[in-house]
Structures are given as structure tokens and as C-alpha cells.
C-alpha positions in Angstrom: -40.2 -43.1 -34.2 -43.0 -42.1 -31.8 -46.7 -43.3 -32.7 -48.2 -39.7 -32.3 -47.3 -36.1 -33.8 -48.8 -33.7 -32.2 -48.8 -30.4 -34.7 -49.4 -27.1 -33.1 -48.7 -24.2 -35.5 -48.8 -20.9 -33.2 -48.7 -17.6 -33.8 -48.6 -14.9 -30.8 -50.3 -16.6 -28.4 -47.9 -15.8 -25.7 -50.7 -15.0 -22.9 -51.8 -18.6 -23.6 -48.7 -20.6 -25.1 -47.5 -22.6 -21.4 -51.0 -24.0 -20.5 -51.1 -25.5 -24.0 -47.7 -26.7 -24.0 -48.4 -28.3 -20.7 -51.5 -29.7 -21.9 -49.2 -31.7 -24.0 -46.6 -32.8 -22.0 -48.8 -33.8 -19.3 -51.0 -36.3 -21.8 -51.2 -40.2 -20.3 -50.3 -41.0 -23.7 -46.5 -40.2 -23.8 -45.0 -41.7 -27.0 -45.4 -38.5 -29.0 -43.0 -35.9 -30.8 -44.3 -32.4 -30.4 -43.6 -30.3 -33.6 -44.6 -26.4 -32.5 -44.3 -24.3 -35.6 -43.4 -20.7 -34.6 -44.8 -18.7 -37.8 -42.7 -15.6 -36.8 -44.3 -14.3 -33.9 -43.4 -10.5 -32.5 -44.7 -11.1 -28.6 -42.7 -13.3 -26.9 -44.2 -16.2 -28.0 -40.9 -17.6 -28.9 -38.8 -17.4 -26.1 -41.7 -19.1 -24.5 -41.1 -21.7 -26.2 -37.5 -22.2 -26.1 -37.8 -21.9 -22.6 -39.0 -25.8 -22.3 -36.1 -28.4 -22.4 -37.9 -32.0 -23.4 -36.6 -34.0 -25.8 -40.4 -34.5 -27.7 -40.7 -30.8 -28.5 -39.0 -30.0 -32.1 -39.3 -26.3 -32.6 -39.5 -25.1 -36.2 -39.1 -21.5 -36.2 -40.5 -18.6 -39.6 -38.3 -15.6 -39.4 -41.9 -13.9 -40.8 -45.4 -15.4 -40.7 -46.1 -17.2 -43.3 -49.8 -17.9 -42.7 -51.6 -21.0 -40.7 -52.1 -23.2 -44.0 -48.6 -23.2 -44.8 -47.4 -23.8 -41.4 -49.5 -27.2 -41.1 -48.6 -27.9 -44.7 -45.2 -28.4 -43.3 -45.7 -29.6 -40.5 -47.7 -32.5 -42.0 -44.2 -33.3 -44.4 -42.2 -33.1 -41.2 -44.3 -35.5 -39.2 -43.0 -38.9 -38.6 -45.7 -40.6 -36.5 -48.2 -43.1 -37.6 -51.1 -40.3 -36.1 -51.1 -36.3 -36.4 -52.6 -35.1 -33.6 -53.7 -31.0 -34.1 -52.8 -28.8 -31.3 -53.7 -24.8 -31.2 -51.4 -22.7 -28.7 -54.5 -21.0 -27.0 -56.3 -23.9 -26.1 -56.2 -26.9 -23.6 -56.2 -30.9 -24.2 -57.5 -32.7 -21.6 -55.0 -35.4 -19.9 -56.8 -38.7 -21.5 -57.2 -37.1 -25.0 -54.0 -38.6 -26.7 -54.9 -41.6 -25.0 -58.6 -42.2 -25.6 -58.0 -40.9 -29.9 -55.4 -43.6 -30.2 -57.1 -46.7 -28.6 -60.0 -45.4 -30.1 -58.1 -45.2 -34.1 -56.2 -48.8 -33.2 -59.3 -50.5 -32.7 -61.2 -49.0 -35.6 -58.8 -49.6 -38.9 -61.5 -48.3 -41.3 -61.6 -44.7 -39.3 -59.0 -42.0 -41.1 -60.3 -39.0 -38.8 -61.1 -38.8 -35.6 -62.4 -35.3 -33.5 -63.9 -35.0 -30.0 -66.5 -32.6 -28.1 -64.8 -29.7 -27.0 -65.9 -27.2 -23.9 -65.5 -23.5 -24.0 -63.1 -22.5 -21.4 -65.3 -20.9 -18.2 -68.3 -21.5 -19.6 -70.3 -24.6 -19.3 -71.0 -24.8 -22.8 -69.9 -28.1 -24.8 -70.4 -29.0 -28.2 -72.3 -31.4 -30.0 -70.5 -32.7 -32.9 -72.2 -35.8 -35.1 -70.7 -38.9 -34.3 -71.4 -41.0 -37.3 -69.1 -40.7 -40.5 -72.7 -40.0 -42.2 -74.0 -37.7 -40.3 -70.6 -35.6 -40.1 -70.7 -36.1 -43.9 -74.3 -34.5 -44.4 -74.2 -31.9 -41.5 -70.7 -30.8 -43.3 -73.1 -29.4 -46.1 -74.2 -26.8 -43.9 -71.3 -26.2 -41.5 -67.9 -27.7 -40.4 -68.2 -30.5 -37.6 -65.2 -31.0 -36.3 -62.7 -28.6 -33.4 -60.0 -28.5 -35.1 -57.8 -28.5 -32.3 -59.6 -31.6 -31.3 -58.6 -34.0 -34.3 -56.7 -36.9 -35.0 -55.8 -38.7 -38.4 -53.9 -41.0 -39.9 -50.2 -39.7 -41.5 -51.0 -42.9 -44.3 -54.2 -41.9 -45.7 -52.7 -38.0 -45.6 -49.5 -38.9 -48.0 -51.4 -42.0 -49.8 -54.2 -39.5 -51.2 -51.9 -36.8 -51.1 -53.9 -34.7 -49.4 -53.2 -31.4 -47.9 -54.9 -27.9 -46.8 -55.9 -25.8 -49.0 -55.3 -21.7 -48.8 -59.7 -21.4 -47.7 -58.4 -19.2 -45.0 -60.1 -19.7 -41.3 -62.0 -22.1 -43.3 -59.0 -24.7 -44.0 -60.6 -27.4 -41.2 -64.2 -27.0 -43.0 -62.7 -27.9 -46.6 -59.9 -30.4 -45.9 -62.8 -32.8 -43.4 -64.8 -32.6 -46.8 -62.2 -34.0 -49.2 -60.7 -36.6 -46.3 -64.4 -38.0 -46.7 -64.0 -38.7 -50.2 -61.3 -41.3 -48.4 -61.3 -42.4 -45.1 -64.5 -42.4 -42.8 -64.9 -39.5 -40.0 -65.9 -40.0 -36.6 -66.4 -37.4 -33.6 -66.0 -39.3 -30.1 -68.8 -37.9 -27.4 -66.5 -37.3 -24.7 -64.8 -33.2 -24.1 -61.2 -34.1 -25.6 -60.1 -30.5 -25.5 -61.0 -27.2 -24.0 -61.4 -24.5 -26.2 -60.6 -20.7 -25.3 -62.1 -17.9 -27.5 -61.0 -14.4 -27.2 -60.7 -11.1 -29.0 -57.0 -11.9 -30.4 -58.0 -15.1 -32.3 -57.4 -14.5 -36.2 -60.9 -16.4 -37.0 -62.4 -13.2 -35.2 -60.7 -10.6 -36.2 -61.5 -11.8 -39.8 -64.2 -13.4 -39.9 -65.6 -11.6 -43.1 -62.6 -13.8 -44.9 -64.0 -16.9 -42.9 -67.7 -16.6 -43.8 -66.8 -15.6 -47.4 -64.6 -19.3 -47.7 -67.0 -20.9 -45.3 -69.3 -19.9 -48.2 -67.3 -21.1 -51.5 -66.8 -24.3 -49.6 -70.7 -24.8 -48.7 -70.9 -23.8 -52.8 -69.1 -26.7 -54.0 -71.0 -29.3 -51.9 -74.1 -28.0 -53.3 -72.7 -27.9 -56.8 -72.3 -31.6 -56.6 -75.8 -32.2 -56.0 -76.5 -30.0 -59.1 -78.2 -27.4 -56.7 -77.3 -23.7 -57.7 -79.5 -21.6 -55.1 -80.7 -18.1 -55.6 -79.6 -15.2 -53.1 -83.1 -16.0 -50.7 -82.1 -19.7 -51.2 -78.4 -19.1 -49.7 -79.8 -17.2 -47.1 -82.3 -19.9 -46.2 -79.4 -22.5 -46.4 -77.2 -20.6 -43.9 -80.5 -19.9 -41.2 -79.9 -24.1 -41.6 -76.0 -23.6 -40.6 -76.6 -21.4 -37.7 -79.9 -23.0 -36.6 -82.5 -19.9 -36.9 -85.1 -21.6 -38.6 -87.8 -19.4 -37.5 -90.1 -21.6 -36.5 -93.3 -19.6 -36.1 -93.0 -17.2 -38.8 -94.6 -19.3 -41.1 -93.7 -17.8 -44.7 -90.1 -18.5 -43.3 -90.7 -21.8 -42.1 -92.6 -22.5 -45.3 -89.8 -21.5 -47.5 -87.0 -23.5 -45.5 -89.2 -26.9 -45.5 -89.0 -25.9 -49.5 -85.7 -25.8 -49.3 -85.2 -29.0 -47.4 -87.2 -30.3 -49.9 -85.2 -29.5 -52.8 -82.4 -30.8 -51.3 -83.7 -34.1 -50.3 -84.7 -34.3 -54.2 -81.6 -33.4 -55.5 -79.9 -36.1 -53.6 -82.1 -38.6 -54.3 -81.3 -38.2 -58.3 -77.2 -37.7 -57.4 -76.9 -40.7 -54.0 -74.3 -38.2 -52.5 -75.1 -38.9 -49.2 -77.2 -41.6 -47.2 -80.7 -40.0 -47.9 -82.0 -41.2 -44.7 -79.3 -40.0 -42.7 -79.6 -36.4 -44.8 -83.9 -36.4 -44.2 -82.5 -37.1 -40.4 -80.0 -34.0 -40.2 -82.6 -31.5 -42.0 -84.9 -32.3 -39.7 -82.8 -31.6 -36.4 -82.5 -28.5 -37.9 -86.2 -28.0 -37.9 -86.3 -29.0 -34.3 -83.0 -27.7 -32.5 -84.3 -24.0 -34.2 -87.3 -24.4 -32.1 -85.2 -25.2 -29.1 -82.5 -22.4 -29.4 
């Protein structure tokens, strides 16, 4: 039984699908299994695939595509390893990833999920995830904090909980990090694990109107719990929070967003959702990354 799945669910990414696969088989980590789920692509993606002859890679193959939630659904029943590792077949992990997530989640017991910084591919442009399980836990109230592609968790606290992802679609990641913190504690390591590639055939684009409107239920229900129910102009505020356009010298909207931190901080001090110093810490990066973007 190998200590690692690595999951990669792909779905015509043909132009792409080698340099993943490679990214894989080339890790310094090698006790893995590689379960690529083919969810019935039409462009060659397939034959692509078949084309490799190592004994790690178990192909699972949809005769139509059944969508991305069900494919890591089953892939997560299928895996064997003590560690799911996510994969997407457009992107790029970098050789030491595998290796670095693993020491990293054997040396820290209490850790269920575990993410990385990710670059965009040819630009120099890398992310900067929270690294602390409470400050992924409040900065997840405004946005999701992971890459997906990036992340790493433990197979035991995935069938002991009995978790799985739920049908938010292109905002599956976003929802399941939210309940896995109900669980387990989430970390994000500082270093680039994987490089990310972004262009014009990636689903999350070409519907991101589906995204947004999921991203939105999900952002919902976290702010349900702290018995906040925000008007249309408080919603808006809240997501100039997500995307960091705090206006910072209009003052009427500046005004109104320190309101809304406000109401916020209050309703968390009456509910202890989430480590109020951490949260008064996250709202105000928001005040002061605005400024800088």
C-alpha cells in the first residue's frame, strides 16, 4: 500500500495533461499510487494517458463526464494511502512538493490539511495563503484559502467524519476546507508547492457566474452562524472584503466597511466562532492590503 494517493480528476486537458503527469512521476517522494480519473473526455486526453506505462498510475476511465465533484467523490473511496494528495491535469507540482507535505503532516499529527503557495505559470506572481489553522479559518469567511491542486489531507480524518465534496460547483474546495475545520486543523506551508496555469479552457472561467453564485451560498452560511444576515449594500461591502477593494479614500465607503467590520467583530464576540483576535487581525489586513493593491 503506498503512503500517498495522488488524485487528479481530468477532463480535456490534453494540451496540458504530459507536464502534469510528469510533474508526478518526477516527485522525490516516490511511494505514491497515481489514480487519474478520465471523466469522459472527447480530445485526446485519454490516449494521452494510456500512453504512460508505470505501475503507480491506476486509470479510472467515465464513458461520459460525470462532473468534477463526483469524480473526486470516487476517487476519495478508491484511495488506499494514508495521504490524498490533489492533482489538476493543467497544472505543475514542483519536484519537493510530495516530499516537503508529507514530512511536514508526519511531524505534525494534529494537522488534517495541508496546502502550499502556488505561482502562476509565466508570471511572477505567487500567492499568499494564511498559514495558521486560525487565520485560514477566519480569512475563509471572506474567500477560499487554499490551491486546490496544492493540498494534502489525511484519508483517516476523510472516512472517520465521513466527509466528502459537496455538488457547490467551482466552489467545491471553498466549502469542503470549511467543514474539514470543524475536524482537523488547516495549515498552508509558505513555500510555491505547485505551479498553477490559468487559461481560457478552465471550467472555473468559463462559468464563473455558477462559481461566484456557490462562492456566495457558501460565504452565506458562515455568516449565518454568527447570526449575521446582511442586507444587499452589506453583501456588497462583504465581497469588496473578499477581493480586497476597500476603497480606501472614498470615505463614505471606507466608513461603511469599518461598520461592517464592526458588526462582524460584534457578532463574534456574542457567538466565539473564531479567535476574535486573530478575526480583528484578518479585517484589518483587509483595510491595509486595499490600500496597497
Amino acid at each position: 500500500m503506498a503512503r500517498v494517493t495522488v488524485l487528479m480528476p481530468v477532463y480535456n486537458v490534453s494540451l496540458y495533461i504530459d507536464e502534469s503527469i510528469s510533474s508526478i512521476l518526477q516527485q522525490t517522494f516516490q511511494d505514491f499510487e497515481f489514480l487519474i480519473i478520465d471523466d469522459g473526455s472527447t480530445d485526446g486526453t485519454l490516449e494521452k494517458i494510456q500512453k504512460y506505462h508505470d505501475s503507480r498510475i491506476k486509470l479510472i476511465v467515465h464513458s461520459t463526464n460525470m462532473g468534477l465533484v463526483e469524480s473526486l467523490n470516487q476517487g476519495i473511496s478508491l484511495s488506499t494511502g494514508d495521504y490524498i494528495a490533489r492533482m489538476d491535469g493543467d497544472d505543475v507540482s514542483l519536484p519537493r512538493r510530495l516530499e516537503r507535505q508529507v514530512a511536514f503532516m508526519d511531524l505534525n499529527q494534529h494537522i488534517g490539511v495541508c496546502g502550499g503557495q502556488a505561482q502562476f505559470m509565466g508570471k511572477n506572481q505567487i500567492t499568499r495563503a494564511p498559514l495558521s489553522h486560525e487565520e485560514i479559518r477566519c480569512f475563509q469567511l471572506f474567500h477560499c484559502t487554499f490551491a486546490h491542486p496544492s493540498v494534502i489531507f489525511r484519508k483517516s480524518i476523510i472516512d472517520t467524519y465521513g466527509v466528502r465534496y459537496f455538488p457547490y460547483k467551482h466552489a467545491e474546495d471553498y466549502d469542503i476546507w470549511n467543514r474539514l475545520a470543524d475536524f482537523t486543523q488547516l495549515t498552508n506551508l509558505p513555500e510555491v508547492l505547485i505551479i498553477l496555469r490559468q487559461h481560457s479552457n478552465q471550467v472555473s472561467v468559463a462559468s464563473k457566474w455558477v462559481q461566484d453564485r456557490n462562492a456566495d451560498a457558501i460565504r452565506m452560511y458562515q455568516l449565518h452562524q454568527l447570526d449575521l444576515y446582511p442586507t444587499e449594500e452589506e453583501y456588497r461591502l462583504h465581497l469588496d472584503f473578499s477581493d480586497f477593494k476597500i476603497r480606501v479614500h472614498d470615505f463614505v465607503h471606507y466608513s461603511n466597511c469599518l461598520a461592517w467590520a464592526h458588526k462582524i467583530l460584534e457578532a463574534n464576540y456574542k457567538k466565539q466562532k473564531y479567535d476574535h483576535e486573530t478575526l480583528n487581525r484578518v479585517l484589518s489586513q483587509f483595510f491595509s492590503l486595499s490600500e496597497v493593491n
